[in-house]
N, C-alpha and C positions, 0 to 999 in steps of 0.2 A: 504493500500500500504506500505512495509516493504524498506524502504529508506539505504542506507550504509551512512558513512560519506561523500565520497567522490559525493552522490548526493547532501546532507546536504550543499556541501561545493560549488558546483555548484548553488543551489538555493540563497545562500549568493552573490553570484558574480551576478545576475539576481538584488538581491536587491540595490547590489551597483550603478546599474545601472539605476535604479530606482531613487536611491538617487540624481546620476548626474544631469539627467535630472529635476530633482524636483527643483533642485537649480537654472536651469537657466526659464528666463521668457518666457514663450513659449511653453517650452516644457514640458512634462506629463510623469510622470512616469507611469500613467496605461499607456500609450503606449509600455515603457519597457514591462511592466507585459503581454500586451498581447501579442505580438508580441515573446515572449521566453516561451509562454504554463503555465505560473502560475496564469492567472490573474483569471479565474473563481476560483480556489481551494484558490485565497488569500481570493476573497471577501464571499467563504462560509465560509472557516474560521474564518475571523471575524464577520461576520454573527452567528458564533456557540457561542460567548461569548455572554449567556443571563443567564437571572437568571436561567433556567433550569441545564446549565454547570456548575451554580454557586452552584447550592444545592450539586451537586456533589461532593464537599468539606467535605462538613460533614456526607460524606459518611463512610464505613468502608475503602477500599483503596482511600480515598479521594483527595487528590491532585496527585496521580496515573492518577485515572477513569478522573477527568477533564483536563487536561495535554495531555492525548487522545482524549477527549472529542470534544477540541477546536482546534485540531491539532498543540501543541503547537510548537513540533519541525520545521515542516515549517514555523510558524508567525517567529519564534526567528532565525530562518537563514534568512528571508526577511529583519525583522529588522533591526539585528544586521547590513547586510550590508548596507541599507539606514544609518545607523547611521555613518557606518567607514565612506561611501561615502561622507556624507551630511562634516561632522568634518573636513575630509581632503581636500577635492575639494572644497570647499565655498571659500575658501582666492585666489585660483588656478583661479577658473572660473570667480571670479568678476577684477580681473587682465587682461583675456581674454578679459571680454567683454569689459574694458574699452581701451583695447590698441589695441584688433585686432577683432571688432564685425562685419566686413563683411566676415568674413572668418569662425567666429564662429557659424553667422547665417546661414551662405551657408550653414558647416556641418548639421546642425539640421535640413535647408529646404529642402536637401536631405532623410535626415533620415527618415524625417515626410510622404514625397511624397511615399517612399517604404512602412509604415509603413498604411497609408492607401490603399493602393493598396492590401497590406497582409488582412489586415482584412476584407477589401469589397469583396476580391475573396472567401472570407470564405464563402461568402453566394451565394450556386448553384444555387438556385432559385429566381429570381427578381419577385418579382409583385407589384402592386399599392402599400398597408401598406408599402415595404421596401421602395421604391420608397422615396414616403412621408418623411418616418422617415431619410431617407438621409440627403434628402431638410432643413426639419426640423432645426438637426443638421447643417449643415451647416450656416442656416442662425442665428441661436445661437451663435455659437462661433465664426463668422463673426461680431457680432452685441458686443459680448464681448469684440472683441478684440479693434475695435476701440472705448471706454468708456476713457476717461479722468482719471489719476488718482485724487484720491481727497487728502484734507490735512485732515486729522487726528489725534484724540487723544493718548497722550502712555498711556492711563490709565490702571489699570491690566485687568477688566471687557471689554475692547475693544481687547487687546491680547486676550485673549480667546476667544472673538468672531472670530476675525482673525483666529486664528489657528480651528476653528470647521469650519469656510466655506474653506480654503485654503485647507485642507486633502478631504472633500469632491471632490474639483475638483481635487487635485494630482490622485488620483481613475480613472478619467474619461479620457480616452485617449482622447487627444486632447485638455484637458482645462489643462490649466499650473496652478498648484497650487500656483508655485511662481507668475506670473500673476494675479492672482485675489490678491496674496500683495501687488503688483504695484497697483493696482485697488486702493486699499484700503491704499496705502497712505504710508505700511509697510514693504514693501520687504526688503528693506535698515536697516531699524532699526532693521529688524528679522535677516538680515543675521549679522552686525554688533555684535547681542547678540551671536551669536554664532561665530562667532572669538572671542570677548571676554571673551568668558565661562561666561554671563551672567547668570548665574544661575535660578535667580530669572524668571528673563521673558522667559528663556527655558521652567519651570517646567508650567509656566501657560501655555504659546504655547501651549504644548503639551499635557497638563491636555484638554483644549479647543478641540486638534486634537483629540485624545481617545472618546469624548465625539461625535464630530460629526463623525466621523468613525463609532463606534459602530452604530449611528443611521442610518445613510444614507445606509451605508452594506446591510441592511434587505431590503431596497426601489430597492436597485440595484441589489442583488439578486434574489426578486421579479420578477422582468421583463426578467432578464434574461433565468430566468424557463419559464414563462407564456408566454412571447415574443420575445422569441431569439432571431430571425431573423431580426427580426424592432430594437429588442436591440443595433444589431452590427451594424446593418446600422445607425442608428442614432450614434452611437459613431464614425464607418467612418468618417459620416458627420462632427463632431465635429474636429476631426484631417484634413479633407478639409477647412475646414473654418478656421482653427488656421493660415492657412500658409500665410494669412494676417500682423498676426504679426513677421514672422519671415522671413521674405522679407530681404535678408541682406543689401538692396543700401535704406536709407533710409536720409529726409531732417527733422529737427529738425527745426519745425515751432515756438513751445513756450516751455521760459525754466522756471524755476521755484525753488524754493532753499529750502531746507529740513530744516531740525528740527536743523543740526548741522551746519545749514549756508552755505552748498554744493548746488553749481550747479547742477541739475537735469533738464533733457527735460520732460517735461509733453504732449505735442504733437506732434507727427513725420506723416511725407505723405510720402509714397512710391514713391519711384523716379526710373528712368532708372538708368541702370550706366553707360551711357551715360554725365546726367545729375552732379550726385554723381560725375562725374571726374574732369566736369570744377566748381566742390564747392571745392571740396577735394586735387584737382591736381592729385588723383589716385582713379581709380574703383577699384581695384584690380581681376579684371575681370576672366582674366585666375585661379588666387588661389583658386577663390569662384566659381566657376565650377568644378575643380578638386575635392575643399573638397565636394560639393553636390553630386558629382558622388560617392566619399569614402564613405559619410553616407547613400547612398543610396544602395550601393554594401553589406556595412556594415552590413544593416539591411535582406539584401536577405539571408545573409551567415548564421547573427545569427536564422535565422527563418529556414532555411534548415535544420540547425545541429539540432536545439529544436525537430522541425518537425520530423526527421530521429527517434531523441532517443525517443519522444514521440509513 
């Protein structure tokens, strides 16, 4: 496929996007990727970086033939824009959530509801296997989402680990990458390295995500060849079950204090906003309707225009 810039430059904005969503807990950037038509060509792409593409180097046109090989101008416009996204909207959205999170969760619990509705229409045909593999998912990232986060080490050997299970599920529409670092105890302290320009814990982060990426790619390519149809359905399912945690009226049962001596909620119950009114003095009921209906419209539009040029 023979790309201009101005595709190049379009796939970048897809990745930003990607990025956003990576950053906040909840949300999934393979949801971006699927829902705007990149998500299968991301993950055979990095699916192509094996030692096969690697010999290709010491080819005669060698970093040519592999550069093609791996499709490298897609990964590095996906990248690049998770990277501007993640760099500039990290400091942006953890401001959000701390000052206006029923409004930030309504936009997402819209976005989410369109964004499985897209991809479950995907599949013309229902029968038992999708059925199942819906279910499945669902009861997955249902069972995910309410786990406790735990307290954990900053060791380097634990960053790595972190960053190879959090990339895996950033891939997975519906399981929030940043989510499974709440899980794990590090969301905070990963996004903190990076307002910092932490250096050091960026390069293992990511050394860790490179590492579980490359592996999981192949697992999830896999299936997606062999099992399409169960594939999508079970990722549906995965983004139906997310929307557990991003319930925006929610009551903070138990709080808990991090590494830097900060208040942190470790357990929240879903609540009316009814209930959320007379804690809070305000649901903000009308705002977080509006923005659900915005991320919801939002996601129709971006999936039209994809759809259209696709």
């Amino acid at each position: 496929m023979k790309r201009t810039i101005k595709d190049f430059l379009v796939i970048g904005i897809k990745g930003m996007g990607m990025g956003a969503a990576d950053i906040v807990p909840g949300v999934s950037g393979g949801t971006i990727a699927f829902i705007t038509n990149i998500y299968e060509e991301l993950i055979d792409s990095i699916k192509s970086i094996n030692l096969a593409s690697l010999k290709l180097l010491f080819g005669k046109n060698g970093i040519a033939e592999f550069w093609k090989a791996i499709n490298a101008n897609f990964l590095l416009s996906v990248f690049i824009g998770i990277a501007v996204s993640v760099f500039s909207l990290a400091k942006v959205l953890k401001i959000a959530l701390e000052q206006y999170p029923v409004m930030v969760w309504a936009f997402f619990f819209g976005l989410i509801i369109a964004s499985a509705i897209i991809i479950a229409g995907g599949i013309k045909k229902w029968n038992i296997s999708t059925v199942i593999s819906l279910l499945v998912g669902i009861v997955i990232a249902y069972f995910i989402t309410v786990l406790t986060p735990a307290s954990t080490p900053e060791a380097y050997w634990f960053v790595f680990l972190c960053g190879a299970l959090a990339i895996c599920a950033m891939i997975l529409p519906g399981i929030s990458g940043a989510f499974i670092l709440l899980l794990l105890g590090k969301y905070k302290f990963i996004l903190e390295a990076v307002n910092d320009f932490n250096i050091v814990i960026i390069l293992i982060f990511m050394v860790g995500a490179v590492v579980g990426l490359l592996s999981f790619s192949n697992v999830l390519s896999f299936f997606l060849k062999k099992y399409h149809k169960q594939t999508i359905a079970l990722l549906a399912g995965f983004m139906i079950g997310s929307l557990n945690k991003v319930w925006p009226w929610k009551e903070t049962i138990e709080w808990g204090v991090d590494s830097h001596g900060e208040k942190i909620a470790l357990i929240q119950n879903n609540i009316l906003p009814a209930k959320f009114a007379l804690l809070n003095g305000e649901s903000f009921f009308i705002w977080a309707v509006l923005l659900s209906i915005l991320g919801f419209i939002f996601i129709i539009v971006i999936e039209k225009v994809t759809k259209k040029k696709h």
